[in-house]
C-alpha positions in Angstrom: 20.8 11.8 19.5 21.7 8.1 18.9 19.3 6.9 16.0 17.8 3.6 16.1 17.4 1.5 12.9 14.8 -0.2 11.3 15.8 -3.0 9.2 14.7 -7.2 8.8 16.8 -8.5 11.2 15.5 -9.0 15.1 17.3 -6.9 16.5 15.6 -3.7 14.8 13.5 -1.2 17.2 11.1 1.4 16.5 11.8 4.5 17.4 10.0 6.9 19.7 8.5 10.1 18.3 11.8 12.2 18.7 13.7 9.8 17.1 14.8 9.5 13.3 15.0 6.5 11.0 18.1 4.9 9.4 18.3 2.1 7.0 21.0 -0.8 7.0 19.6 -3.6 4.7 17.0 -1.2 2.7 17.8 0.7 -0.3 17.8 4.4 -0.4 16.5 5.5 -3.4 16.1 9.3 -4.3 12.9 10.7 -5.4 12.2 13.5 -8.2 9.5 16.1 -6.8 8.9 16.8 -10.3 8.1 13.2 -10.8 5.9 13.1 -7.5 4.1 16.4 -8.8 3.6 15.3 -12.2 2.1 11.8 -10.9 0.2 13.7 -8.4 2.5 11.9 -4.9 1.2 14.0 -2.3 5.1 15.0 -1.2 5.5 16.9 -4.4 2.3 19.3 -3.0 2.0 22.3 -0.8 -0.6 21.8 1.6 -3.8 22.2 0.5 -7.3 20.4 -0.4 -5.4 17.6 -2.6 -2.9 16.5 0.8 -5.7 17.6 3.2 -8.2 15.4 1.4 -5.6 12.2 2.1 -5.0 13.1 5.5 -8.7 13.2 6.5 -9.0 9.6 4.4 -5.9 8.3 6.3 -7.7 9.7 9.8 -10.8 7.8 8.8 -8.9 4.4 8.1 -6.5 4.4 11.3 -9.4 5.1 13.7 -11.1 2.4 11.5 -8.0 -0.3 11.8 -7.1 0.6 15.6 -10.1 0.2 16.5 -10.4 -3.6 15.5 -5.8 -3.5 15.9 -5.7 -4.2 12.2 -2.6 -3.5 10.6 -2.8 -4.6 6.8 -5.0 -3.1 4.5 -5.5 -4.4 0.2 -6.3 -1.3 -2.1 -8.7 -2.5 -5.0 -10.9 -1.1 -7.7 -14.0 -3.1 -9.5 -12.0 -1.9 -12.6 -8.9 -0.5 -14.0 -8.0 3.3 -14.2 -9.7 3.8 -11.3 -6.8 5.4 -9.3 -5.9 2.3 -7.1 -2.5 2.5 -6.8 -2.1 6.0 -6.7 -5.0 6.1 -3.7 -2.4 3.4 -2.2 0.7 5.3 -2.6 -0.7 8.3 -1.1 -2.5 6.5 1.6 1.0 5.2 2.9 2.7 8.1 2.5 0.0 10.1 4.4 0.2 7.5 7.3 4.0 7.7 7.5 3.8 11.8 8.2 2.4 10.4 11.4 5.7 10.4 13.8 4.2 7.4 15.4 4.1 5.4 12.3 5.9 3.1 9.6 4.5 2.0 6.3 5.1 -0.7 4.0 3.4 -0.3 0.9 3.5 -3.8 -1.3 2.9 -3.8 -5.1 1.5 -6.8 -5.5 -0.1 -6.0 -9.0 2.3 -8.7 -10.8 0.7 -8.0 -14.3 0.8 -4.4 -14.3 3.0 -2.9 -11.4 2.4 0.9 -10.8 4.3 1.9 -7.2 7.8 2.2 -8.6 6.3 4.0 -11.4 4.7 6.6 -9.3 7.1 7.2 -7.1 10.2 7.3 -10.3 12.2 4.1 -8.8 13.3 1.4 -11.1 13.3 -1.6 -9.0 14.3 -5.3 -10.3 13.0 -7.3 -7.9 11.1 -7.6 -5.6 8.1 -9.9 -3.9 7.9 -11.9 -7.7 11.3 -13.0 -6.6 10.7 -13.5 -3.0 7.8 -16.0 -3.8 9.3 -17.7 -6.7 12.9 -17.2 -5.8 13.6 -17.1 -2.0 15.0 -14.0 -2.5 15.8 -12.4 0.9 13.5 -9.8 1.6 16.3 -7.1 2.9 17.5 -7.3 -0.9 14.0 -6.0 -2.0 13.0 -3.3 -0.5 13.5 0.5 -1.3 13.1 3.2 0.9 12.0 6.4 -1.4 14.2 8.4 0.4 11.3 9.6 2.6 10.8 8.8 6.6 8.9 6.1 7.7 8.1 4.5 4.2 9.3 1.1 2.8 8.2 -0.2 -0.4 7.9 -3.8 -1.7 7.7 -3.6 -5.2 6.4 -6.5 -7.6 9.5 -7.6 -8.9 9.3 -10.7 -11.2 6.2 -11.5 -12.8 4.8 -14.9 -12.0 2.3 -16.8 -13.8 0.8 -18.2 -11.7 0.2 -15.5 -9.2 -3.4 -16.4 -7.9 -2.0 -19.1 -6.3 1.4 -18.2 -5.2 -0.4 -14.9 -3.2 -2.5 -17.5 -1.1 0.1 -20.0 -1.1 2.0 -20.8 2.9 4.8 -18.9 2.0 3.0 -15.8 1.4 0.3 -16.4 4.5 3.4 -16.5 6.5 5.2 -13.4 5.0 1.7 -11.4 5.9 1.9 -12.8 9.7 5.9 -11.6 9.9 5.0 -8.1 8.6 1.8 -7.7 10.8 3.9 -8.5 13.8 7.6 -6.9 13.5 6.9 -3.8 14.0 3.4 -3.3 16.4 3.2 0.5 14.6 3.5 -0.5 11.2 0.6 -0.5 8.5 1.3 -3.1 5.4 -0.7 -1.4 2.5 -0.8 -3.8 -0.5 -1.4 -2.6 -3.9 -4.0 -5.1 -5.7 -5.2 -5.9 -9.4 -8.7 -4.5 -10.1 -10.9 -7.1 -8.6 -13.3 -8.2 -11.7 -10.2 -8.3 -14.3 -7.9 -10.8 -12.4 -8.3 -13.5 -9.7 -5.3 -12.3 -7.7 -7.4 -9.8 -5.6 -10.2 -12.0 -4.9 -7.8 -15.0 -4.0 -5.4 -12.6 -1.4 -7.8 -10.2 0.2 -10.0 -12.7 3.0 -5.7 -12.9 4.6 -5.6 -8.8 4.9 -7.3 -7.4 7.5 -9.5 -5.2 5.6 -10.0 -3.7 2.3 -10.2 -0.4 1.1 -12.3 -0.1 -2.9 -11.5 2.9 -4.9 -13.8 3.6 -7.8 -13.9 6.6 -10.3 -16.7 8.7 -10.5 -16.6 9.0 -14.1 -15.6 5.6 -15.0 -17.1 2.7 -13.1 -20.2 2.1 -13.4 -23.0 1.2 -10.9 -23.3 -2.4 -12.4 -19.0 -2.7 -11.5 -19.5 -2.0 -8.0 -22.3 -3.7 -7.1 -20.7 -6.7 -8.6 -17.4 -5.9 -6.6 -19.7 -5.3 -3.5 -21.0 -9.1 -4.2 -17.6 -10.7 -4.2 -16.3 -9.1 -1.2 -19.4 -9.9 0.8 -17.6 -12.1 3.4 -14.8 -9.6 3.6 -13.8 -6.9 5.9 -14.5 -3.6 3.8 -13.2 -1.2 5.1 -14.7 1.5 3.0 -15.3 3.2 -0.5 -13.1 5.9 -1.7 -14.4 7.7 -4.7 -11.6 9.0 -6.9 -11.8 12.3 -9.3 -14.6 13.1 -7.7 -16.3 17.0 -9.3 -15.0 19.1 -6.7 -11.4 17.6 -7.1 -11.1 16.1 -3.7 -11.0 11.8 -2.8 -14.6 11.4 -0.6 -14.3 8.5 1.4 -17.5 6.7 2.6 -17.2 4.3 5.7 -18.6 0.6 5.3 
């Protein structure tokens, strides 16, 4: 079977269910499962409650975002450590096991970059350098060596960060990666929303956001105040993170 490719330029397709990716202009980096397992990546896990427990969270949020045909989603916490970016990675990883799917998953935590870190990658560049830089986007992103994913990573740090991420340039980076592919979901990866400015400054341009808090760390004062600040935003829901029976709960806005 001839494989179709997905890449930046035009002329890229998606393929049909049947069908397998290749990747032109998109590094292939290769993954450790030891790595994956150790930093608790859903690929380096048999099935079981800890995969099933992402599945039925990325269920929840597809029916959530097809039902208003949203297609990005920012990943927040009130406060750090609460499991943000590892909810995000294993959000988009869960979404791309769907053979109708294709994730990009955007770390755009410029003061303290996790996804690359997860996943074992060392990556350079990346949307720092794309904002600050021009950098062409088909020399930033990484494919983990696993179907259907694409990751962004932060790249150069940039000072001024609050207002490059709601600057034109980025505004019109969101609007190309909502509408190249019609079956992709853009997950981005955001500081914890009462320590930095960033999160608050990007999130009214994604669709809808998803809030991960911890069950033993944040406290009820945290996420009312986070509640507060995302009042005129599209919530999508609360996921609460090392909860006592060891599963992610997921509670619908």
């Amino acid at each position: 079977m001839e494989k179709n490719t997905q890449t930046m330029s035009n002329s890229a397709t998606f393929p049909t269910d049947s069908e397998e990716f290749t990747y032109t202009q998109t590094r292939i980096l290769t993954t450790d499962s030891k790595h994956l397992q150790k930093n608790r990546i859903v690929t380096g896990f048999k099935p079981g409650e800890w995969l099933g427990s992402y599945k039925m969270l990325r269920t929840r949020c597809l029916q959530a975002m097809d039902g208003k045909n949203w297609s990005t989603l920012a990943v927040t916490s009130p406060t750090p450590h609460s499991g943000a970016s590892l909810t995000a990675a294993n959000l988009a990883l869960s979404i791309a096991m769907e053979l109708n799917r294709s994730v990009m998953l955007v770390d755009a935590n410029f003061a303290n970059p996790s996804i690359c870190k997860l996943f074992g990658i060392t990556a350079t560049t990346g949307l720092g350098d794309y904002l600050a830089n021009d950098t062409p986007l088909s020399e930033l992103l990484i494919n983990p060596n696993m179907d259907r994913l694409v990751i962004l990573p932060s790249g150069k740090e940039i000072l001024n960060s609050t207002e490059m991420l709601r600057s034109p340039k980025m505004i019109r980076l969101l609007n190309e990666l909502k509408t190249r592919y019609p079956s992709r979901i853009v997950i981005f990866d955001l500081p914890p929303l009462l320590s930095q400015a960033d999160t608050l400054a990007f999130s009214p341009y994604a669709d809808c956001v998803l809030l991960v808090v911890d069950e033993g760390h944040t406290k009820t004062e945290e996420l009312k105040h986070a509640a507060t600040l995302l009042k005129e935003i599209n919530v999508l829901g609360t996921v609460l993170n090392r909860a006592s029976d060891n599963k992610i709960k997921y509670q619908a806005n």
